[in-house]
C-alpha positions as a Markdown table, in Angstrom:
| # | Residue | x | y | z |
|---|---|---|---|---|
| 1 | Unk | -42.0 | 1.4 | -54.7 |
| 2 | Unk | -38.9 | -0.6 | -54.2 |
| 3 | Unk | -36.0 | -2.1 | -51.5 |
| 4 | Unk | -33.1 | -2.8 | -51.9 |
| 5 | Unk | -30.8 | -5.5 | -51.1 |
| 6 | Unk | -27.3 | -6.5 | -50.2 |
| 7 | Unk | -26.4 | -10.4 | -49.1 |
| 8 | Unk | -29.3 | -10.1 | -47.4 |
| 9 | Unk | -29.6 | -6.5 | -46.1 |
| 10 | Unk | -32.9 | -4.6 | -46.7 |
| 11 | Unk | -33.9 | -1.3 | -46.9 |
| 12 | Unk | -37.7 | 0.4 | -46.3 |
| 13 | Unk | -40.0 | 1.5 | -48.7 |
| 14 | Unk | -42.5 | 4.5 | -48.4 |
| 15 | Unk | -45.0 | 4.9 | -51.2 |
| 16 | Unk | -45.5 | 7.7 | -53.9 |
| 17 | Unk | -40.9 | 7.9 | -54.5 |
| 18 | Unk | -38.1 | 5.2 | -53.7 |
| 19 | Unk | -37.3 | 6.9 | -50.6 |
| 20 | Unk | -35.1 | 4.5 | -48.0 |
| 21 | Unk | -34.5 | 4.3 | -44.4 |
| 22 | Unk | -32.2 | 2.4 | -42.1 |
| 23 | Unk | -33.0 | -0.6 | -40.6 |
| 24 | Unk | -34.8 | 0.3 | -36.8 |
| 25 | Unk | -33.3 | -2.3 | -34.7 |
| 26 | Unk | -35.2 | -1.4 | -31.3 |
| 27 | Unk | -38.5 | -2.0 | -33.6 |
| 28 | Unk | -37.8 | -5.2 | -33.2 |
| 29 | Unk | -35.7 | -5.9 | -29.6 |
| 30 | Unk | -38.8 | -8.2 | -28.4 |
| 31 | Unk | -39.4 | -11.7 | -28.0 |
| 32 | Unk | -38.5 | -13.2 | -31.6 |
| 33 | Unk | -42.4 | -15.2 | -32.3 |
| 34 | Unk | -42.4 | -18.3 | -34.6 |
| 35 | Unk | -45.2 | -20.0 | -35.8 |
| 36 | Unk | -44.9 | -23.6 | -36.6 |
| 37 | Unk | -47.4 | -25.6 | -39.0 |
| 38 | Unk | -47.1 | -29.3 | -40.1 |
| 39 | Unk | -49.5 | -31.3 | -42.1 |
| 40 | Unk | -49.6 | -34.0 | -44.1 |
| 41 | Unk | -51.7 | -32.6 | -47.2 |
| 42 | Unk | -51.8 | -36.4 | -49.0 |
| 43 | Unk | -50.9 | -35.5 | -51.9 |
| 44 | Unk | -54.1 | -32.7 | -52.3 |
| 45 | Unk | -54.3 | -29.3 | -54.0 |
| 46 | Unk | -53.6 | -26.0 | -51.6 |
| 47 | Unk | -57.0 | -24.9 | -50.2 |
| 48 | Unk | -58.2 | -21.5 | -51.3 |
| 49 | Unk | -57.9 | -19.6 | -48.2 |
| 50 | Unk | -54.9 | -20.7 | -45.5 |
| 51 | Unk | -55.5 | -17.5 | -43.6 |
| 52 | Unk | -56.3 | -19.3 | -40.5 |
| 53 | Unk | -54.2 | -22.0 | -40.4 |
| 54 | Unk | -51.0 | -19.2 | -40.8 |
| 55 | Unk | -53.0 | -17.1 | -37.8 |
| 56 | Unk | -53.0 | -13.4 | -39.8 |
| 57 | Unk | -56.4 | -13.2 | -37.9 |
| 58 | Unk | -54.4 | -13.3 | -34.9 |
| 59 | Unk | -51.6 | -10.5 | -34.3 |
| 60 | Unk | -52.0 | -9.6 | -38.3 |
| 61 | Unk | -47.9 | -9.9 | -38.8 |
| 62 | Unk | -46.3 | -9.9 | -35.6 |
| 63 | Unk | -45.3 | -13.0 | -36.0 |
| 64 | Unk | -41.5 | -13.2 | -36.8 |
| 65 | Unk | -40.8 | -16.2 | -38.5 |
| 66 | Unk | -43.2 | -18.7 | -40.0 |
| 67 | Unk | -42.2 | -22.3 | -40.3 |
| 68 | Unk | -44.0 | -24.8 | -42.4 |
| 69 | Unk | -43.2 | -28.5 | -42.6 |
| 70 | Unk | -45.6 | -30.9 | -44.8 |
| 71 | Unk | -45.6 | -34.1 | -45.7 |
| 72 | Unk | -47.3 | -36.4 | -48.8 |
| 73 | Unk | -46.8 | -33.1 | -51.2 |
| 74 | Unk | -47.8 | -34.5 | -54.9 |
| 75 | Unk | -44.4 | -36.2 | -55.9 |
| 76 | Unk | -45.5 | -38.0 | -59.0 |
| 77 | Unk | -42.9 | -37.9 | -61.7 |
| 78 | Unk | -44.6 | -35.4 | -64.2 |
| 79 | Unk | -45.1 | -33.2 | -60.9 |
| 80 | Unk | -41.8 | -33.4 | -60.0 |
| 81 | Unk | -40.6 | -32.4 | -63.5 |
| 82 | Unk | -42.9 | -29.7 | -63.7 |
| 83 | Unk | -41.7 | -28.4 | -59.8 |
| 84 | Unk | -38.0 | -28.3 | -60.8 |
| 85 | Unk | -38.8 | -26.0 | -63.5 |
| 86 | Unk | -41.2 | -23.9 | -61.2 |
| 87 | Unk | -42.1 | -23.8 | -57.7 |
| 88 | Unk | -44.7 | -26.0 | -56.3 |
| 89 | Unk | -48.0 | -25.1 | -55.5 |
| 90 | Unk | -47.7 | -25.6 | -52.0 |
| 91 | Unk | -44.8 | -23.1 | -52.1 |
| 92 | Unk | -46.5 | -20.7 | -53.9 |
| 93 | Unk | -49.3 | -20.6 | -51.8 |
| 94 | Unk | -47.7 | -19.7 | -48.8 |
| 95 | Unk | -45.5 | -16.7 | -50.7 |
| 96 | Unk | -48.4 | -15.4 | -52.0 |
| 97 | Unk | -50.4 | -15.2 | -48.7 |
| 98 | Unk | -47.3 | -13.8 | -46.6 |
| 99 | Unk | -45.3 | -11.9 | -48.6 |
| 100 | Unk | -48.3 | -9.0 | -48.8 |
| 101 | Unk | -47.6 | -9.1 | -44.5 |
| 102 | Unk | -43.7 | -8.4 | -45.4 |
| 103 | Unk | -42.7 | -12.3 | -44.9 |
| 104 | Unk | -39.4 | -13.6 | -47.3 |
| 105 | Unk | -39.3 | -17.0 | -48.1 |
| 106 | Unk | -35.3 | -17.4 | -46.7 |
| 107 | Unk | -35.0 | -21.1 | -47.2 |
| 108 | Unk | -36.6 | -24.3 | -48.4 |
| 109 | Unk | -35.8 | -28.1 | -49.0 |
| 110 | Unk | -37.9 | -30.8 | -50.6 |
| 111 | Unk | -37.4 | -35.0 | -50.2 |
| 112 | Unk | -40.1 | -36.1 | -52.5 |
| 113 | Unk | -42.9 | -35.1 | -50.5 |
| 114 | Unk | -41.1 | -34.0 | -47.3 |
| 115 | Unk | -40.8 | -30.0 | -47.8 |
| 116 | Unk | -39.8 | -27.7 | -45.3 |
| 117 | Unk | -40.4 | -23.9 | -45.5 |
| 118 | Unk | -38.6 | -20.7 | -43.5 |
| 119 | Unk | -40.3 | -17.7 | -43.7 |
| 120 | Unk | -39.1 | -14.2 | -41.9 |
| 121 | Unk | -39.9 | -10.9 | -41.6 |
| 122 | Unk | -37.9 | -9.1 | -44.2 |
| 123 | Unk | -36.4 | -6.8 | -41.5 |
| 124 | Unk | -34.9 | -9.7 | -40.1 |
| 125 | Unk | -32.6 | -11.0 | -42.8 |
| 126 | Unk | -29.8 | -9.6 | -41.7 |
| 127 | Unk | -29.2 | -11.0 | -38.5 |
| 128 | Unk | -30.3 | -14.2 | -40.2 |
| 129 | Unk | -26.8 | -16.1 | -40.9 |
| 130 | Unk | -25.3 | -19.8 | -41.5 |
| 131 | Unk | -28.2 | -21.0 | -43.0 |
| 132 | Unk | -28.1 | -24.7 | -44.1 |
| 133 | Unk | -30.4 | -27.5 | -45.3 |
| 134 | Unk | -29.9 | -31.2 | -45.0 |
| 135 | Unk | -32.1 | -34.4 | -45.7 |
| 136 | Unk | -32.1 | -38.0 | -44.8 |
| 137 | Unk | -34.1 | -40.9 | -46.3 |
| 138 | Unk | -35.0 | -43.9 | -44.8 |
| 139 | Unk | -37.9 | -45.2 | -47.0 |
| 140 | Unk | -36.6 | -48.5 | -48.6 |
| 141 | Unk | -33.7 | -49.2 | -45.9 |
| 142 | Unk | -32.8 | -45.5 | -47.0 |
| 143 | Unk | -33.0 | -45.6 | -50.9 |
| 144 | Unk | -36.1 | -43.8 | -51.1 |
| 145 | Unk | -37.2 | -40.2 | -49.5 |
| 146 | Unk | -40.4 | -41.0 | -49.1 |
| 147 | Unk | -39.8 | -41.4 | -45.3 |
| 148 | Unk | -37.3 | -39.3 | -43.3 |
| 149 | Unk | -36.2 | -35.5 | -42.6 |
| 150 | Unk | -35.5 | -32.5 | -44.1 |
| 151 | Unk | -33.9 | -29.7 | -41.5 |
| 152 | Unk | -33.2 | -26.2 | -42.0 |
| 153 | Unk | -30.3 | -24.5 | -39.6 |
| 154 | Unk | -29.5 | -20.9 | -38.7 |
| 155 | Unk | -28.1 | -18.7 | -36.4 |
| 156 | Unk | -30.9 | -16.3 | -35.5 |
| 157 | Unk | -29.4 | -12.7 | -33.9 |
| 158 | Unk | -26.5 | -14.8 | -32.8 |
| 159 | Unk | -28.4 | -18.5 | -31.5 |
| 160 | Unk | -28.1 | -21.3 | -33.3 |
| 161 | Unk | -31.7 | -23.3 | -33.8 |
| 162 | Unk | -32.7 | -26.4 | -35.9 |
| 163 | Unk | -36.1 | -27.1 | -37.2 |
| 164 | Unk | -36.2 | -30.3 | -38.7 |
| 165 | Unk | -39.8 | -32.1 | -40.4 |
| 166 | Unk | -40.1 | -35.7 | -40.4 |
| 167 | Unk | -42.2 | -38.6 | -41.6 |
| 168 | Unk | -41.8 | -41.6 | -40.0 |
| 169 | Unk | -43.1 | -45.0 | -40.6 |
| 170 | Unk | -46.4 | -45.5 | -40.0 |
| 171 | Unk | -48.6 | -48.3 | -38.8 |
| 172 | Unk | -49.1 | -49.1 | -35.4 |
| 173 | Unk | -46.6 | -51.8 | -34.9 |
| 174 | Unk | -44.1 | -49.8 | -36.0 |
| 175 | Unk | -43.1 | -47.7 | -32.7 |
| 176 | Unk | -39.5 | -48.9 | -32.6 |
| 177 | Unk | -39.1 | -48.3 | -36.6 |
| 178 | Unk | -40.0 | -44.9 | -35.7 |
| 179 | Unk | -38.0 | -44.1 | -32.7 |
| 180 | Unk | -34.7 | -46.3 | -34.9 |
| 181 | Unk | -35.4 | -43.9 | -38.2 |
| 182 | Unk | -35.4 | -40.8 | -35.7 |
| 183 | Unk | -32.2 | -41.7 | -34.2 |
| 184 | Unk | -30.4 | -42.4 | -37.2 |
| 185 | Unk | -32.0 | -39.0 | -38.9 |
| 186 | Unk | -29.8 | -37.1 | -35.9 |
| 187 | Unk | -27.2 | -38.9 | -36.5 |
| 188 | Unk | -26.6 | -38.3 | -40.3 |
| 189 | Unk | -27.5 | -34.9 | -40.2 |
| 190 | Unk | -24.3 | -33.3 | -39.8 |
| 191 | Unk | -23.8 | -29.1 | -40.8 |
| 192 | Unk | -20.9 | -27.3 | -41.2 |
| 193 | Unk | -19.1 | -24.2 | -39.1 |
| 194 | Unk | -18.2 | -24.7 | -35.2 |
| 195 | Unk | -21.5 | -23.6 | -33.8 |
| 196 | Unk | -23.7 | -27.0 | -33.7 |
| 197 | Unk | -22.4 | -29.7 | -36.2 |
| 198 | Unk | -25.3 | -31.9 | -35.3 |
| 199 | Unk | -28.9 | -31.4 | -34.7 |
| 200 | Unk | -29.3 | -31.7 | -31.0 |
| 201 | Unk | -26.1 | -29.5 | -30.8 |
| 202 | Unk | -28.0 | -26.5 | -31.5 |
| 203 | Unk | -29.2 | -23.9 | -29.1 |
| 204 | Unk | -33.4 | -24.8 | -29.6 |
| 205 | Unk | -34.2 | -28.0 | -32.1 |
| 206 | Unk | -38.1 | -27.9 | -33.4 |
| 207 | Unk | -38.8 | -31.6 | -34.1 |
| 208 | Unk | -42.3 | -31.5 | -36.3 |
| 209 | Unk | -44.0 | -33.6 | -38.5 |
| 210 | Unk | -46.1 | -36.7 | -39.7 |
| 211 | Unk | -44.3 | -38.7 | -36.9 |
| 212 | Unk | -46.7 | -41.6 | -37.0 |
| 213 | Unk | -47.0 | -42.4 | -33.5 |
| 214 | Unk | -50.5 | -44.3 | -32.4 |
| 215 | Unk | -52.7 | -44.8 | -29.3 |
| 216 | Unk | -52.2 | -48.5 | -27.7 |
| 217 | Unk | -54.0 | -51.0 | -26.0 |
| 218 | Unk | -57.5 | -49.3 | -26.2 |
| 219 | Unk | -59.4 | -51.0 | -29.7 |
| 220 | Unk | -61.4 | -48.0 | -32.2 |
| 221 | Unk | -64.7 | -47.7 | -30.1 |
| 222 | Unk | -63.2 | -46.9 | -27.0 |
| 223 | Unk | -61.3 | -44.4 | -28.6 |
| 224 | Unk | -64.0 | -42.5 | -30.5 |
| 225 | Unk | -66.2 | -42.5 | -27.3 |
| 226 | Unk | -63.2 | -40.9 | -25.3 |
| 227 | Unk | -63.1 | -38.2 | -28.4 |
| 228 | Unk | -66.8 | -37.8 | -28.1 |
| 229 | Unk | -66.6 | -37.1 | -24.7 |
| 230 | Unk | -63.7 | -35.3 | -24.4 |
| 231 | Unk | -61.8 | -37.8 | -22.4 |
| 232 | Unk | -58.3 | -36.9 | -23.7 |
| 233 | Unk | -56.2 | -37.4 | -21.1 |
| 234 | Unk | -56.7 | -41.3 | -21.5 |
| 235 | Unk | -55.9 | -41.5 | -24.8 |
| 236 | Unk | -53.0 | -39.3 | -23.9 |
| 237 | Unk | -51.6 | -41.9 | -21.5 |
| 238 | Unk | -51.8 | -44.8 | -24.4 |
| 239 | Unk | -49.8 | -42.4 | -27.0 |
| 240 | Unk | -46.6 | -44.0 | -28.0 |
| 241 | Unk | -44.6 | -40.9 | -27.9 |
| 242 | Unk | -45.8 | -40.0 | -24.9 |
| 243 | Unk | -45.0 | -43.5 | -23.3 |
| 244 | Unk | -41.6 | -43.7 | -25.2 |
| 245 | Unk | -40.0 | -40.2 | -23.1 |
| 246 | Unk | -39.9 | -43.0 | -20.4 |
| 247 | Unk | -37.8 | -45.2 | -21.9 |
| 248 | Unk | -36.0 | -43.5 | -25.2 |
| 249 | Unk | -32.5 | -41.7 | -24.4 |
| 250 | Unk | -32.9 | -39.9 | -27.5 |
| 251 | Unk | -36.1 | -38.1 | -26.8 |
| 252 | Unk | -34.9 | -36.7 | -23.3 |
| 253 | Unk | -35.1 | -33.1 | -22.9 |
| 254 | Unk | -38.0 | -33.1 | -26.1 |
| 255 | Unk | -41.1 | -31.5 | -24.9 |
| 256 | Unk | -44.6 | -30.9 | -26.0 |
| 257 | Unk | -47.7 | -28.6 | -25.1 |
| 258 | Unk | -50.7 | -30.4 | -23.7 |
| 259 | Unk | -52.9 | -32.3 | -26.6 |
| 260 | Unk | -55.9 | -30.5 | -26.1 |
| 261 | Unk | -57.5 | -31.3 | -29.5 |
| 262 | Unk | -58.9 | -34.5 | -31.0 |
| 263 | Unk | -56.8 | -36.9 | -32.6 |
| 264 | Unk | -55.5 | -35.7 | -36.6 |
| 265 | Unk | -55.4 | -38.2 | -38.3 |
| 266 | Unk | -57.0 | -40.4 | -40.1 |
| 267 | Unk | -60.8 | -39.1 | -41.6 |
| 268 | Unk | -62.2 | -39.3 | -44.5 |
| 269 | Unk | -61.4 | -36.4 | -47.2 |
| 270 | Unk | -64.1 | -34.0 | -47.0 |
| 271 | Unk | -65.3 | -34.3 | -43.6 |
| 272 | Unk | -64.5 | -34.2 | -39.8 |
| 273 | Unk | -65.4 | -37.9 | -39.8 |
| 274 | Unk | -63.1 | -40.2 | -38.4 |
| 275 | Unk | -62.1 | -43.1 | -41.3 |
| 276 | Unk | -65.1 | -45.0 | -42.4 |
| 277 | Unk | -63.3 | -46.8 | -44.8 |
| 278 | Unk | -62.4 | -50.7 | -45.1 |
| 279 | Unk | -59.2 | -50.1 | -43.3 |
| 280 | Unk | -60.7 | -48.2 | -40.3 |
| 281 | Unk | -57.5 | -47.2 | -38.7 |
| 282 | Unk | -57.6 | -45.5 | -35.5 |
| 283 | Unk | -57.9 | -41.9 | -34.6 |
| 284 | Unk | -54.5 | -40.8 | -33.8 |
| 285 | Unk | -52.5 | -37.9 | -32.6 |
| 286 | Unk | -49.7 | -38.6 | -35.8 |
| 287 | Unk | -49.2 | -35.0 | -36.4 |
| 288 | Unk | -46.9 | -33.7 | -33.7 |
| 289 | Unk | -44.3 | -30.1 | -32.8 |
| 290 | Unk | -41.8 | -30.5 | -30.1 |
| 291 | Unk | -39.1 | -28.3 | -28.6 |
| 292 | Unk | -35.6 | -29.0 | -27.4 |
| 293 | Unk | -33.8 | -26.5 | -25.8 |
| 294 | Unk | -29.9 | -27.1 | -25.1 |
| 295 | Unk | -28.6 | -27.6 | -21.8 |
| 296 | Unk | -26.5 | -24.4 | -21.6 |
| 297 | Unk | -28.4 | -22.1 | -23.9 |
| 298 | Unk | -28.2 | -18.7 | -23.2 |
| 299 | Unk | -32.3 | -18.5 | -22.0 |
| 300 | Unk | -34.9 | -20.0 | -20.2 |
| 301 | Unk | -37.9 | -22.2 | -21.5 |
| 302 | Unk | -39.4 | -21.3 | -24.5 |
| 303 | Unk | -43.0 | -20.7 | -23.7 |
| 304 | Unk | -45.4 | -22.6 | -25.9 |
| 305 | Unk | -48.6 | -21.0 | -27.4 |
| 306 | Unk | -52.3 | -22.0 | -29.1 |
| 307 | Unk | -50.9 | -25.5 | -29.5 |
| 308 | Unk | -53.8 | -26.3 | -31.9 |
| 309 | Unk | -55.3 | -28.3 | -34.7 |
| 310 | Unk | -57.4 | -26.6 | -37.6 |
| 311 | Unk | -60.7 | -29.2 | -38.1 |
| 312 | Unk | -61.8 | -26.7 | -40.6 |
| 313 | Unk | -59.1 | -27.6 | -43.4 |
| 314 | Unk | -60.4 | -30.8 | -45.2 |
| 315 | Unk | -58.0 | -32.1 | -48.2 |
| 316 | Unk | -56.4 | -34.4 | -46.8 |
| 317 | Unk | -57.5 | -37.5 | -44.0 |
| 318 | Unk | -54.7 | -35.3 | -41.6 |
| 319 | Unk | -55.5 | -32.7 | -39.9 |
| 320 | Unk | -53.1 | -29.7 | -39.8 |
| 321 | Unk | -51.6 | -28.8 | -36.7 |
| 322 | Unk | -50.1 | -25.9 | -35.6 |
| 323 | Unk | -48.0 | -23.9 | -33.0 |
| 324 | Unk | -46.9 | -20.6 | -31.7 |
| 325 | Unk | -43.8 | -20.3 | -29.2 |
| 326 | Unk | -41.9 | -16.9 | -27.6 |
| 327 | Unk | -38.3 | -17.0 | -27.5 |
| 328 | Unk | -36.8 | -14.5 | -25.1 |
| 329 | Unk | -33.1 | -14.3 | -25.6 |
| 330 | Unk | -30.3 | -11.7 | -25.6 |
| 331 | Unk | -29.4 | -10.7 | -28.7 |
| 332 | Unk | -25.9 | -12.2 | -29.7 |
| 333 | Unk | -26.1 | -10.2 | -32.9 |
| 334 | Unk | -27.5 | -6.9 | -33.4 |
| 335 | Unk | -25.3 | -5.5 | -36.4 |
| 336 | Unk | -25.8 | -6.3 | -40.2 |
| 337 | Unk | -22.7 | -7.2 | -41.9 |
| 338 | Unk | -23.2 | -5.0 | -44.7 |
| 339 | Unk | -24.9 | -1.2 | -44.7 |
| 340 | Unk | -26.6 | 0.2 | -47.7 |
| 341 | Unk | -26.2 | 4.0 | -47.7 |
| 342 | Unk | -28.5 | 6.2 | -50.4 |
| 343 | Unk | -29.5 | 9.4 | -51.4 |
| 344 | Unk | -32.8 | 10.2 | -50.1 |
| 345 | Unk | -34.9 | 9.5 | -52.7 |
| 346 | Unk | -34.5 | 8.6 | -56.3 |
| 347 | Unk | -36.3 | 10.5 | -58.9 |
| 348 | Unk | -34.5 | 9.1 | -61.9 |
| 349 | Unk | -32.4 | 6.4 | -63.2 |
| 350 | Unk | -29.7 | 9.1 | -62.5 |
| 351 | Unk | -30.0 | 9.1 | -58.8 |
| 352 | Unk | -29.6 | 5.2 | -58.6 |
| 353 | Unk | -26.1 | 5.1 | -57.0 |
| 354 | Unk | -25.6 | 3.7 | -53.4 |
| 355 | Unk | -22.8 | 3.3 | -51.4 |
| 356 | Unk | -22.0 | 0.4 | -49.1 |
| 357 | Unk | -20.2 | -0.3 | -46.1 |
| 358 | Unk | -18.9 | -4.1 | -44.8 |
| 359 | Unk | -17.9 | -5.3 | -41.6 |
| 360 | Unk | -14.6 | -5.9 | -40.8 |
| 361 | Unk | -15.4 | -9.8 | -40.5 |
| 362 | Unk | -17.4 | -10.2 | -43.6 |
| 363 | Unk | -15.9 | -12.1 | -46.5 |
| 364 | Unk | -16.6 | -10.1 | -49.8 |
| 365 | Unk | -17.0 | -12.5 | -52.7 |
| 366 | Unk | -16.7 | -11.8 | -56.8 |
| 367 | Unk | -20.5 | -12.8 | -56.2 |
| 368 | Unk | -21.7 | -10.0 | -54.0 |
| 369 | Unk | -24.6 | -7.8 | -55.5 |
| 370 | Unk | -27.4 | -5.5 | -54.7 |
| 371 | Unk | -30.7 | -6.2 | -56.1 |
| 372 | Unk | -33.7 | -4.0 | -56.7 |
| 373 | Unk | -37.2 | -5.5 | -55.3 |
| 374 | Unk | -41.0 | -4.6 | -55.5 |
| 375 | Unk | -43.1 | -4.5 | -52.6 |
| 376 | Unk | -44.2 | -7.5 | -51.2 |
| 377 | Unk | -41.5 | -9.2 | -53.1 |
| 378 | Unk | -41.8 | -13.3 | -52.0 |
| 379 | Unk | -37.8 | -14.6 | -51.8 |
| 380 | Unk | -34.7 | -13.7 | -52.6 |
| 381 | Unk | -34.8 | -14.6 | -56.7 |
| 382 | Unk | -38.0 | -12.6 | -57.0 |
| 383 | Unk | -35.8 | -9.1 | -58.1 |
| 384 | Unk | -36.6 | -6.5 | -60.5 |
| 385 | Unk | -32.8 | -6.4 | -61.9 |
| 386 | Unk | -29.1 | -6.6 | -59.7 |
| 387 | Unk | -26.0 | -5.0 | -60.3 |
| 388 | Unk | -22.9 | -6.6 | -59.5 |
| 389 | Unk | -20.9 | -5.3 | -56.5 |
| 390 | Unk | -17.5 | -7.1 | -57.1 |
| 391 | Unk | -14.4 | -6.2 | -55.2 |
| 392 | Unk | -11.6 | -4.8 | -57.4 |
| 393 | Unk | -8.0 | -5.5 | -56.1 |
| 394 | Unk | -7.9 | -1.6 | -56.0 |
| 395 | Unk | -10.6 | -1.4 | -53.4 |
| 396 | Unk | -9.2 | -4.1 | -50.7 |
| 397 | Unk | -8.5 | -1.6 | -48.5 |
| 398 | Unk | -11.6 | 1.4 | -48.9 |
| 399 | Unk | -14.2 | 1.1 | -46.0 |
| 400 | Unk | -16.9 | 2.3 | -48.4 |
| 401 | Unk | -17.7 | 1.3 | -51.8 |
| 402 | Unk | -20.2 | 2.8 | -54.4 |
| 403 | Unk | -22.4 | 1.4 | -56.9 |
| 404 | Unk | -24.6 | 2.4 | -59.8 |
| 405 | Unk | -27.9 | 1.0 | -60.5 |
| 406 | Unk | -28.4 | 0.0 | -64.1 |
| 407 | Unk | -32.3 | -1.4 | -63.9 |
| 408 | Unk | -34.8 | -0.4 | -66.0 |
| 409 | Unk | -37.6 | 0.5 | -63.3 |
């Protein structure tokens, strides 16, 4: 079984023959769902099972785009070597649970260990466009990526959205370092095209990460007995972030879910014990996922949902956190800019010809090609074989073009 692919255009698959179908584009004229995870894995091994912390228990694939932001990923130097040869394991972990639900890895970007990941449906690609990647350091006065952001931006059926991971400074004296780094991350991550130059000048902005931010005033004991008893609104009153949207410009219009769950950070590896070590730092909400929305975007709030941390992942001394929001928008964009057209099946190497059709605003490029793909296939570099489909002076001005397959299937 295989699809096919064009700059991004994909076709079904039905078992048993390489039969194809047109992409259905009232299958999918709902809410667009993304699920947002961030966790700061410390440097640890992937865990053998991350079902529940991507929710496939929940909805099984409805989901429409998955996006994953970690922090501390192993960056020693022979792991670093090793990851620019091959994927890390991190990465492969999450292709290898997703792709069997029809999820594409469209984009990454790594700072050290700051790594972002964009997963989509596979049906979705298409309208999919303008997709960017940027990073800031600021570890080291910003020499050193150990601290800082790493955004991905796209236009998504037509809206432009940001999602941008982050670790900030830690420690708890450190609240103004914090809010400083984050400022000066929005202001050096700059994109190209009209649309939204800048992070804040897109449509929706996800703002996720290890963002460091501590309880104040109240010392470790009174903490733990407020966790213990499920006093969390009084720990939420003390939480810097919280108590800098009073007084921060740059955080106005940012907002959060309810923190309904215990502090994520910091316990020792192994356990759902809160650090028993010499430093004893204090329980902490440092693992956090806001939402912007622009002023005059084209919809209304984007409804957050099962804003939640996952106690049952142990690694690492943070606890994962995770978050589902509903974006209800009109959709901008509902054409692909290219059309694969086929015979109905293929029963031989002979049959493997397909014609093609662009839009009148798409720019062809000597680089364009269609690629041949297994099922469950992970990204866009995971194809069986390509062909090139290069534009001969000749065909500037035929609508359709056609191609033959050359793979060995």
């Amino acid at each position: 079984m295989y699809k096919i692919c064009t700059n991004g255009v994909l076709i079904r698959e039905v078992p048993s023959v390489v039969r194809f179908a047109f992409i259905d584009l009232d299958s999918f004229s709902g809410p667009t769902i993304v699920h947002i995870i961030t966790w700061n894995v410390g440097g640890a091994m992937p865990p053998d099972d991350i079902t529940a912390l991507l929710g496939l228990h929940v909805g099984d694939g409805n989901t429409d785009m998955y996006i994953i932001g970690l922090q501390e990923v192993n960056s020693m130097i022979n792991k670093r070597l090793k990851d620019v040869l091959f994927t890390d394991q991190w990465s492969d972990a999450c292709m290898e649970r997703l792709s069997p639900f029809g999820y594409i890895l469209v984009t990454s970007q790594r700072m050290q260990g700051v790594l972002l990941l964009v997963f989509a449906k596979y049906y979705h690609l298409p309208f999919l466009r303008g997709v960017q990647t940027e990073t800031t350091r600021t570890g080291l006065g910003g020499y050193w990526g150990n601290k800082g952001g790493v955004s991905a931006r796209m236009s998504v059926f037509g809206h432009t959205i940001c999602f941008l991971n982050c670790h900030l400074p830690a420690h708890m004296e450190n609240s103004e370092q914090r809010m400083e780094d984050f400022e000066s991350i929005l202001q050096q991550q700059q994109f190209e095209g009209q649309a939204a130059t800048g992070v804040l000048d897109h449509d929706v902005v996800f703002w996720f990460g290890d963002l460091n931010f501590r309880i104040d005033d109240l010392e470790i004991p009174a903490v733990k007995t407020a966790i213990d008893n499920n006093k969390l609104t009084m720990l939420w009153e003390k939480d810097q972030l919280n108590m800098a949207k009073d007084s921060e410009t740059v955080l106005v219009g940012f907002l959060e879910g309810p923190l309904k769950f215990p502090p994520t950070y910091k316990f020792d590896v192994g356990t759902d014990t809160y650090d028993t070590s010499g430093k004893k730092r204090k329980p902490a909400w440092t693992d956090r996922i806001l939402w912007r929305l622009r002023a005059t975007a084209p919809f209304g709030q984007a409804p957050n949902h099962f804003y939640r941390s996952h106690m049952e992942y142990t690694v690492s001394d943070h606890k994962p956190v995770s978050s589902i929001f509903t974006l209800q928008f009109p959709y901008k964009v509902d054409m692909p800019l290219v059309t694969i057209m086929v015979e109905d099946e293929w029963n031989s190497i002979a049959d493997a010809t397909c014609t093609f059709k662009a839009a009148p605003n798409f720019a062809r490029s000597s680089w364009d090609w269609i690629g041949l793909y297994k099922v469950g296939f992970k990204h866009h570099k995971d194809y069986v074989g390509y062909v090139w489909a290069k534009q001969e002076e000749a065909d500037y001005h035929r609508v359709e073009h056609e191609v033959r397959a050359t793979f060995n299937i």
